[in-house]
N, C-alpha and C positions, 0 to 999 in steps of 0.2 A: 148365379152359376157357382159350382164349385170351385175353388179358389186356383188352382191351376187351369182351367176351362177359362178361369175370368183372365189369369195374367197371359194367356194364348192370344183371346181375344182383346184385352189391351195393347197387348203387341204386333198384333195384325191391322188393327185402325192406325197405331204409331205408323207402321209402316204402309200404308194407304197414303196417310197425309204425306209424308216425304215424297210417295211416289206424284205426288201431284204438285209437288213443289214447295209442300210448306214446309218452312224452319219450324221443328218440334226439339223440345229436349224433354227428359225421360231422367228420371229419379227410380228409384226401387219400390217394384210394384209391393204395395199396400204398406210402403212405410209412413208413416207419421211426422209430413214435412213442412216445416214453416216456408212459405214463398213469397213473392211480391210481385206485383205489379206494376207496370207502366201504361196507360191509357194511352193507342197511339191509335187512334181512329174513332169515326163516326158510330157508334156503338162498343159494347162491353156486355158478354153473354156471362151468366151468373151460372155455372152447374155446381148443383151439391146432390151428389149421390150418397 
């Protein structure tokens, strides 16, 4: 998608998950962000888009 198109649709799945209850946090779309994680459950899904 076109890069506005994309950050529309990145911001409407954000806000899906909240509506369904999940704790999400949000950084700026398409910046280049170091993060880290914490393992807290029976799986760990890998996405690299």
């Amino acid at each position: 998608a076109e890069p506005a198109e994309a950050e529309r649709l990145y911001e409407y799945f954000s806000d899906c998950c909240r509506q369904q209850g999940m704790i999400t946090a949000n950084g700026r779309f398409a910046a280049d962000m170091q993060v880290s994680l914490v393992n807290d459950g029976p799986v760990t899904f890998w996405l690299q888009v």
